[in-house]
VOGUDO-858752 format. One line per 10 residues: their letters; for each residue z, y, x of C-alpha. Coordinates in Angstrom, 2 decimals. Each point is the difference from the previous one (the first is absolute). Layout:
% residues N
a = Z Y X; ...
END
This chain:
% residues 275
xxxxxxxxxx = 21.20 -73.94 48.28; -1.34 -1.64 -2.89; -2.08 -2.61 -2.04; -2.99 2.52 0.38; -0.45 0.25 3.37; -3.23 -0.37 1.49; -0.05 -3.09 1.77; -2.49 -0.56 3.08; -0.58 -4.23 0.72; -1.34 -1.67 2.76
xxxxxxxxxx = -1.63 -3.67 -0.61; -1.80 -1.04 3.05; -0.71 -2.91 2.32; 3.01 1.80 2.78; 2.76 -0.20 -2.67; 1.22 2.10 -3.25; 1.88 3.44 -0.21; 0.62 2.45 -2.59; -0.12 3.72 0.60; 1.85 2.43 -2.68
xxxxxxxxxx = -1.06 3.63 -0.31; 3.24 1.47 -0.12; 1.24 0.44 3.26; -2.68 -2.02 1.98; 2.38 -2.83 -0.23; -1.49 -3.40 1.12; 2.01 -1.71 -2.14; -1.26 -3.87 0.73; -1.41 -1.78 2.65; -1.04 -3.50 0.67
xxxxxxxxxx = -2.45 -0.92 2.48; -2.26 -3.42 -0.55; 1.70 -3.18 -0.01; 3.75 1.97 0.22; 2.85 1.11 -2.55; 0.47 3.09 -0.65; 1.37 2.31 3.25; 0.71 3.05 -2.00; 3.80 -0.33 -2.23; -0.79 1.85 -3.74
xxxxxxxxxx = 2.27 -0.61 -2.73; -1.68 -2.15 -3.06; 0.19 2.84 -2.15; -0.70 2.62 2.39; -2.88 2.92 -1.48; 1.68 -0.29 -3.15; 3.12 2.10 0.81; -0.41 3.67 -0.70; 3.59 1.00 1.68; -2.06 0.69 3.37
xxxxxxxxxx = -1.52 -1.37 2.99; 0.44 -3.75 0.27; 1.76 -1.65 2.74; -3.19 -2.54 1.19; -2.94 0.06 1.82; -0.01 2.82 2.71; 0.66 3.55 -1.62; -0.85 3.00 1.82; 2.85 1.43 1.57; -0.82 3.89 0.58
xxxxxxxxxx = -0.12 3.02 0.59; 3.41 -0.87 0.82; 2.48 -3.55 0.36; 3.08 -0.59 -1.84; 2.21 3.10 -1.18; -2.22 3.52 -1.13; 0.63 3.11 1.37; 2.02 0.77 -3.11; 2.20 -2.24 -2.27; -2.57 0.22 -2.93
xxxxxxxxxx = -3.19 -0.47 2.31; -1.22 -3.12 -0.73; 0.76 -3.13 2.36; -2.47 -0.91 2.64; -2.38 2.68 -0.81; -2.64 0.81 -2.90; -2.92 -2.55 0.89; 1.68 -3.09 -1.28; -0.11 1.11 -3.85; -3.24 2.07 0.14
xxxxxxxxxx = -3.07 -1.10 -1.35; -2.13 0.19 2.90; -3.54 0.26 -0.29; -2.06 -3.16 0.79; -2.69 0.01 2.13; -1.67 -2.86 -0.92; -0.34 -3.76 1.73; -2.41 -1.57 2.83; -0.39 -3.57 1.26; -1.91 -1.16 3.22
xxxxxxxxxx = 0.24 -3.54 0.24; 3.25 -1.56 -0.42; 1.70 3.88 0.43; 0.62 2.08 -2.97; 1.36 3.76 -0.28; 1.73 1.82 -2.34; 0.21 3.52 0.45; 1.93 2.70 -1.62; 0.81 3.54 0.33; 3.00 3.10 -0.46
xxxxxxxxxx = -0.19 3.72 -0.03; 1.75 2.27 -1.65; -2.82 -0.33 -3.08; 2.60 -3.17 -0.63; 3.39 0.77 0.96; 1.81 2.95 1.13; 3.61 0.90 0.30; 2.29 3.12 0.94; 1.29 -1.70 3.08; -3.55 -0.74 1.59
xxxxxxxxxx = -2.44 3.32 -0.75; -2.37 -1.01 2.90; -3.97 -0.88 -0.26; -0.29 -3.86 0.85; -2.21 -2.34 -0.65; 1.64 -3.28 0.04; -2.28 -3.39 0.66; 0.89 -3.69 -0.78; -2.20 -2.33 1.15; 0.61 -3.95 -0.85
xxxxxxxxxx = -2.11 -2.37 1.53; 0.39 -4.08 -1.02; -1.51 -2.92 2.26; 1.91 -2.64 2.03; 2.73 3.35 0.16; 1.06 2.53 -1.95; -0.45 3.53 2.45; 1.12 3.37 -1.92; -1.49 3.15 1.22; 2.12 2.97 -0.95
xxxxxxxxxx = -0.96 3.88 1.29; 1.37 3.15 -0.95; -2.20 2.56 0.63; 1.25 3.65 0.26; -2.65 2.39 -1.80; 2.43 3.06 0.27; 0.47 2.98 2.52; 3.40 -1.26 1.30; 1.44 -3.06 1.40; 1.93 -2.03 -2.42
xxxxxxxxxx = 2.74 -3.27 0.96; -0.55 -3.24 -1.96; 2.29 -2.85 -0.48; -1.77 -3.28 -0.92; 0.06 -3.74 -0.30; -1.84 -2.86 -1.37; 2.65 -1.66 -1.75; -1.18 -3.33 0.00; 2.06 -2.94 -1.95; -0.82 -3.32 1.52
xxxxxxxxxx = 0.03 -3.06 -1.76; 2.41 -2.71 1.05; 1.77 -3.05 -0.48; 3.49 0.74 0.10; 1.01 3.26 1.32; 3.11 -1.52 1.67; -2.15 -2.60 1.99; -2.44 2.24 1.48; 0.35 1.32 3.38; -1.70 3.43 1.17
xxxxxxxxxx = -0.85 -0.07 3.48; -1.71 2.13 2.42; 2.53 2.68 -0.20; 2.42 -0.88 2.78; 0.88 2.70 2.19; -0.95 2.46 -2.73; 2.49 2.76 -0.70; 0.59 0.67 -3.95; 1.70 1.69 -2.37; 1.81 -1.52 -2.13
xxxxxxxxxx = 0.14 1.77 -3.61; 2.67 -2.56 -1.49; 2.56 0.35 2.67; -1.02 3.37 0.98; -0.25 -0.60 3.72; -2.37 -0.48 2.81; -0.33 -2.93 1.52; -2.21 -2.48 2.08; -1.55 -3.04 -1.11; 1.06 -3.36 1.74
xxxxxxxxxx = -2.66 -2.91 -0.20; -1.64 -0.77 -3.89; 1.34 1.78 -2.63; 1.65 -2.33 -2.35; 0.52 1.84 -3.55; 3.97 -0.75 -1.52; 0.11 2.91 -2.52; -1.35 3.03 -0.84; -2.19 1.81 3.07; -1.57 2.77 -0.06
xxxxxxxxxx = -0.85 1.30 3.60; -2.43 1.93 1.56; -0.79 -1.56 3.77; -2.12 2.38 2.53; -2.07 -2.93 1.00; -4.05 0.08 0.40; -0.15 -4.04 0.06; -1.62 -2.43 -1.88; 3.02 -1.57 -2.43; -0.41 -3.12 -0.99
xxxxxxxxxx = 1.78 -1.78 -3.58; 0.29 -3.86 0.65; 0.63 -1.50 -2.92; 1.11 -3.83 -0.11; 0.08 -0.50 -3.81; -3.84 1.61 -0.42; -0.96 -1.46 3.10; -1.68 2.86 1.64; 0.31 2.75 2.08; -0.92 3.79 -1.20
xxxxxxxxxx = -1.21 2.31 3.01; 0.31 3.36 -0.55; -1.89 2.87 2.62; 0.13 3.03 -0.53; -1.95 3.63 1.74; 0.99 3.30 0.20; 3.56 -0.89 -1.30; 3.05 0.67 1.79; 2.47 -2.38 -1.90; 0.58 -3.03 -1.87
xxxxxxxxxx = 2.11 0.10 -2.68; 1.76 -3.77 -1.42; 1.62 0.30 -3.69; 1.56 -2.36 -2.58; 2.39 1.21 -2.42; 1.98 -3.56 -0.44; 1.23 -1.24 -3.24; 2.46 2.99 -0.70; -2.36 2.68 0.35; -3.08 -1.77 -1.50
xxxxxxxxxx = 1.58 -0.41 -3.56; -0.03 4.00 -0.69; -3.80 -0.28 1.05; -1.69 -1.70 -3.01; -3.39 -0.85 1.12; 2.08 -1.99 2.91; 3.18 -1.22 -1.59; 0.38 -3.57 0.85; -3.29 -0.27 2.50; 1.56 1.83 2.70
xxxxxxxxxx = -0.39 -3.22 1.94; -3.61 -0.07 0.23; -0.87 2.42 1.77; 0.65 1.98 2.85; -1.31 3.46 0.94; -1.64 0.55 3.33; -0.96 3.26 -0.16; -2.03 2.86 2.85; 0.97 3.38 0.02; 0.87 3.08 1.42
xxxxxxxxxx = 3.24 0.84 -1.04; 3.75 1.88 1.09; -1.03 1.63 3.24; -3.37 -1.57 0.29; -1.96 2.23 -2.56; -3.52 0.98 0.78; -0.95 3.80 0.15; -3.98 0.32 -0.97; -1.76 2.99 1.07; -2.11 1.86 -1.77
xxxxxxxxxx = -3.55 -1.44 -0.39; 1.43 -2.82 1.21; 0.45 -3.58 -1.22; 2.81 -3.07 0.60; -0.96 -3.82 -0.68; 3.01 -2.33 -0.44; -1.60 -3.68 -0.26; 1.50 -3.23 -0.99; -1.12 -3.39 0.20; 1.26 -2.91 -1.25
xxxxx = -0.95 -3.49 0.55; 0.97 -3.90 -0.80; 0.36 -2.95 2.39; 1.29 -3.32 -0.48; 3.45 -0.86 1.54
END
């Protein structure tokens, strides 16, 4: 990332959001009349270590860990330049779209045809459209998730519900588990539930609730790294209170094998009330 990068706005009568080339990432959003929803450092896009932490990267061809040590983390579409596709409005609805092949990124560890499609539509809600499609002769396996960091009070007064019931994985303690009632955050999580729910983030010092839906994603994945973590990660450092990630995926066992010819849509939509 850095100063450079081509930066996509939207300015209309639904809200404001800001779209960067490199790696799709929608890195603000604020609908009409509302704070921001979307958590980006202040000086995020000016960092050229890598990907920021804000907004909702793109999370794929795989999640978390590479298939070898030096493969990068959560896949090659978060740091590519993708190619943009340009930007419609109808209305009070605007869309940005934007596009990956292997014309933008390849790598050793993924040697398959794709074509890769994110589509980012901003009205009353934010919906993400994201669809691999597999262009090759043989099926590949893709790991994915929209990675989305949600704006918030205070991290430690928020409570996550929707998930009771849900069994998760729990990649801090390293167990399974399953979740009893809301989820109340008291340090750093990171786990991965197999839930298909609605989640919603009530938040008492914003006053408002953020509802996020998801399609054609098996998981939901809830991550803050807490004070300890968060001051080795400079574009968070001392803002790891305000925000929380709520993110849908398809992750651990829950991958997604796409046939050949064949396409896979994972959509996320995210929306504001008033609590």
């Amino acid at each position: 990332m850095n100063a450079s990068t081509t930066s996509r706005r939207v300015d209309g009568p639904a809200g404001t959001a800001e779209v960067l080339d490199t790696g799709a990432l929608v890195l603000r959003w604020a609908p009409a009349g509302r704070d921001p929803v979307l958590f980006a450092h202040p000086g995020v896009g000016s960092d050229p270590a890598g990907p920021p932490h804000a907004g909702v990267p793109v999370c794929w061809p795989w999640f978390g860990p590479g298939p070898e040590p030096d493969a990068p983390a959560h896949g090659i579409a978060r740091a590519a330049v993708w190619r943009y596709l340009g930007t419609t409005s109808d209305g009070d609805v605007t869309v940005v779209a934007h596009r990956l092949t292997p014309d933008e990124a390849t790598s050793p560890w993924w040697p398959h045809p794709y074509r890769l499609d994110l589509e980012a539509t901003f009205g009353s809600a934010l919906t993400l459209r994201l669809t691999t499609a597999n262009l090759g002769d043989e099926p590949f396996v893709v790991g994915e998730a929209l990675h989305a960091y949600l704006a918030v009070g205070d991290v430690r007064e928020v409570r996550v519900g929707g998930l009771d019931g849900a069994a998760f994985h729990d990649k801090v303690a390293g167990e399974d588990r399953v979740q009893e009632g809301d989820l109340v955050l008291t340090g750093e999580t990171d786990r991965v539930y197999r839930s298909t729910a609605p989640v919603v983030v009530s938040d008492p010092v914003l006053r408002r609730r953020l509802v996020v839906e998801a399609e054609g994603a098996a998981d939901r994945v809830v991550w803050n790294p807490w004070a300890g973590k968060a001051a080795g990660i400079d574009d968070i450092g001392g803002h790891w209170s305000r925000f929380v990630c709520v993110e849908a995926a398809n992750a651990l066992a829950d991958v997604v094998t796409v046939a050949p010819g064949a396409t896979h849509t994972l959509t996320y939509r995210l929306s504001v009330e008033d609590l």
